[in-house]
ROGU-592977 format. One line per 2 residues: number of its first residue (from 1); their letters; for each residue y, z, x of C-alpha. Coordinates in steps of 0.1 Angstrom, whole numbers, plus 2048, in hexadecimal, padded with zeros to 3 digits. Layout:
NUM> a> Y:Z:X  ...
This chain:
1> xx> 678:A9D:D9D  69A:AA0:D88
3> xx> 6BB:AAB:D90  6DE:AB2:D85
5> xx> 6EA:A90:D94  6DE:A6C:D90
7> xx> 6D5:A57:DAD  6F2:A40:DB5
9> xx> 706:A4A:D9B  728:A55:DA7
11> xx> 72F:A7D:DA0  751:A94:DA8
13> xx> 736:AAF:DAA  731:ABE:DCE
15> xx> 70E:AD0:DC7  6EF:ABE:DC3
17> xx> 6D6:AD4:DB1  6B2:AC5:DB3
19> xx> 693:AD3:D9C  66E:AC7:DA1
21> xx> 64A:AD7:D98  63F:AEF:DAF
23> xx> 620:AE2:DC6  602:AF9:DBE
25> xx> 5F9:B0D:DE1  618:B0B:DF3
27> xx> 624:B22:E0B  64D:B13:E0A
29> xx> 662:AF5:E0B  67C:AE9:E21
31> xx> 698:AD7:E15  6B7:AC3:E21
33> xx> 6CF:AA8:E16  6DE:A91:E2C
35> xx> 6EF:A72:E2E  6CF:A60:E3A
37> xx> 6B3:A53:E1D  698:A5B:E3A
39> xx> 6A4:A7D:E4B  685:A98:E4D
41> xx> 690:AC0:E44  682:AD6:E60
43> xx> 660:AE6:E5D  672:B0B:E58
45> xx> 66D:B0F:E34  691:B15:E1F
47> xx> 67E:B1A:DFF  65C:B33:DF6
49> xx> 63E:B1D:DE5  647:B28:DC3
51> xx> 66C:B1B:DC2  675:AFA:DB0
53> xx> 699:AF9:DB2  6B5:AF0:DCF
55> xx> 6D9:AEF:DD2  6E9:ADE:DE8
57> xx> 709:AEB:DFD  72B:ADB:DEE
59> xx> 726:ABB:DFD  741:AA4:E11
61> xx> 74B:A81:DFC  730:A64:E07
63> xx> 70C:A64:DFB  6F1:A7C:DFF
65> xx> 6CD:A7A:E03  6B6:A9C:DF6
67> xx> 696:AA0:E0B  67D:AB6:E02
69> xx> 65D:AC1:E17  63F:ADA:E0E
71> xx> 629:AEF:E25  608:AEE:E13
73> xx> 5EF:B0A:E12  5E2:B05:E31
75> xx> 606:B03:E41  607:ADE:E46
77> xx> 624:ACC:E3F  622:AAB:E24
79> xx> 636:A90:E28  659:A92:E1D
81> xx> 668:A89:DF8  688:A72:DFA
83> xx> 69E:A74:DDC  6C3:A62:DDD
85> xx> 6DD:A57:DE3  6F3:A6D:DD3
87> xx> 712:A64:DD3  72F:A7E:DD4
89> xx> 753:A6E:DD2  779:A84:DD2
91> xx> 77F:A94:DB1  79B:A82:DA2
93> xx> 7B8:A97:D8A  7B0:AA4:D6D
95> xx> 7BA:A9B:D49  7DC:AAD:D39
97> xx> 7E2:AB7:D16  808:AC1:D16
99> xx> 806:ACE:CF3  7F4:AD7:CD7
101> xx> 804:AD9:CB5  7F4:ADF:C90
103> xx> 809:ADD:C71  809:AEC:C57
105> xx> 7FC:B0B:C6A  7E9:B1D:C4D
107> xx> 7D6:B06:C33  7BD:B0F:C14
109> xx> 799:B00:C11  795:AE3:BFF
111> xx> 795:AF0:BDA  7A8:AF8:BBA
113> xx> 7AE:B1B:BAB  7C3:B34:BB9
115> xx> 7CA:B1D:BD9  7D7:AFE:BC3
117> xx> 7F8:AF3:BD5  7EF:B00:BF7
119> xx> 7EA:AE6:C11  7C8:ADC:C1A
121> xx> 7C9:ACA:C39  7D9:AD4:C5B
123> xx> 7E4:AB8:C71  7D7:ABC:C92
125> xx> 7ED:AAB:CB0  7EA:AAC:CD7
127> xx> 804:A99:CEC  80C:A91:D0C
129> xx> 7E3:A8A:D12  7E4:A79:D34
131> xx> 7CE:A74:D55  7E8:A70:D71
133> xx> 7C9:A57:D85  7B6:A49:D68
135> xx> 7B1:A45:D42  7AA:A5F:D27
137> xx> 788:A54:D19  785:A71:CFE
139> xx> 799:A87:CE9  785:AA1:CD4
141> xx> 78D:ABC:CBF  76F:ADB:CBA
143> xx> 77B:AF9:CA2  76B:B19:C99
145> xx> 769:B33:C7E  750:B4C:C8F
147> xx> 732:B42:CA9  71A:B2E:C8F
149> xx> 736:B1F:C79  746:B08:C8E
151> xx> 74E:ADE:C91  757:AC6:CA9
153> xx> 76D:AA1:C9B  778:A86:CB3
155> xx> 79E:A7F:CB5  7B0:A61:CB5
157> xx> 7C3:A5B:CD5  7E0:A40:CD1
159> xx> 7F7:A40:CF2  7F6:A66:D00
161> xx> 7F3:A76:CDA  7D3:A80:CC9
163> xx> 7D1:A87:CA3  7BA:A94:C8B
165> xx> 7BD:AA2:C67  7A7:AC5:C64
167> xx> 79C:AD2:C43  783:AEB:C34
169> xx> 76D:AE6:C11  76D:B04:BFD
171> xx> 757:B1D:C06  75A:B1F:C2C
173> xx> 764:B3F:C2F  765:B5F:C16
175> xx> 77D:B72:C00  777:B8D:C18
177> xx> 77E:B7B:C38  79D:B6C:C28
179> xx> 7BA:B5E:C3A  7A0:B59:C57
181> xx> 7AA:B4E:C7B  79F:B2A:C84
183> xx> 79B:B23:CA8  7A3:AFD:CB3
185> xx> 79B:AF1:CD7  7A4:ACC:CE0
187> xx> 793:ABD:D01  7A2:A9E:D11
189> xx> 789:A8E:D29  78F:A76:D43
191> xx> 77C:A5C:D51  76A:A70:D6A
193> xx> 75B:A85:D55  778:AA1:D5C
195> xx> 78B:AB5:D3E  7A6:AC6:D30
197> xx> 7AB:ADB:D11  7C8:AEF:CFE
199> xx> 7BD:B08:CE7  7CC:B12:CC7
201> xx> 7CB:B23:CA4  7C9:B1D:C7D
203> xx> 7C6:B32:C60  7AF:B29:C45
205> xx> 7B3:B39:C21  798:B3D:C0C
207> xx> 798:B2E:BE8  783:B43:BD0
């Protein structure tokens, strides 16, 4: 049996989904999560035979116990499966990226020719990267040209300010797609796991 949380591991997530193999035969499954490693679900079955999947409701802070009982083909009940504790703890505040700044805001690829003298490398810079009730753990930066040309570099965070220097080799884009519309995203995340981005946008020129 697997799930989307790990047991004992603290989690700001309220719902508990858990996923196992379907028993061969059964007629349902009745489920509950409590605050009790022991508790039995009911014999009314919440599941049919052929489900292997629950969610739980948005659960209260504290830790939680999934149990999981099957009416076999004969409409017996087995014994119950204890899985736990989960615990669920008060979301804390989210990350902040006050602002997101690339200079020089149009750049060549890296190359020679007809782009010689153009800059080719943007500065990337987000400031004021903060986490009012704990620590920023990770800056990164992902860019895109279209869906299957696309990258993802680290930052370096010093203070609240995260910086990274973008370029392109030659041959990124086309002459036809020339100047073509970078989109940047920078995600902050914070110690529990929660994030915040700022989006922005760079223009590449190619170099034939």
């Amino acid at each position: 049996m697997s799930g989307s949380h790990e047991v004992g591991i603290d989690s700001a997530n309220p719902v508990i989904e858990m996923r196992w193999t379907p028993v061969a035969g059964a007629q349902g499954y009745s489920v509950s999560w409590t605050g009790a490693s022991g508790s039995l679900p009911d014999t009314t079955a919440d599941l049919p035979g052929d489900a292997s999947t629950a969610a739980s409701p948005p659960l209260d802070p504290g830790r939680w116990w999934f149990h999981l009982r099957t009416q076999g083909p004969g409409g017996d009940w087995t014994s119950t499966v204890h899985v736990g504790p989960f615990p669920i703890v008060t979301a804390g505040a989210a990350p902040e990226i006050r602002a997101l700044r690339v200079s020089p805001t149009e750049i060549a690829e890296v190359g020679t020719g007809s782009c010689a003298g153009w800059p080719a490398a943007a500065q990337v810079s987000a400031t004021g990267v903060s986490d009012p009730d704990g620590s920023v753990v990770e800056v990164r930066l992902a860019w895109a040209i279209d869906d299957t040309r696309t990258g993802d570099v680290p930052m370096s965070l010093t203070g609240q300010a995260a910086t990274t220097s973008l370029s392109f080799p030659a041959n990124s884009i086309t002459p036809e797609e020339s100047p073509a519309t970078i989109s940047i995203t920078v995600t902050a995340v914070d110690d529990d796991g929660l994030r915040a981005t700022r989006t922005t946008t760079l223009r590449l020129v190619d170099c034939p």
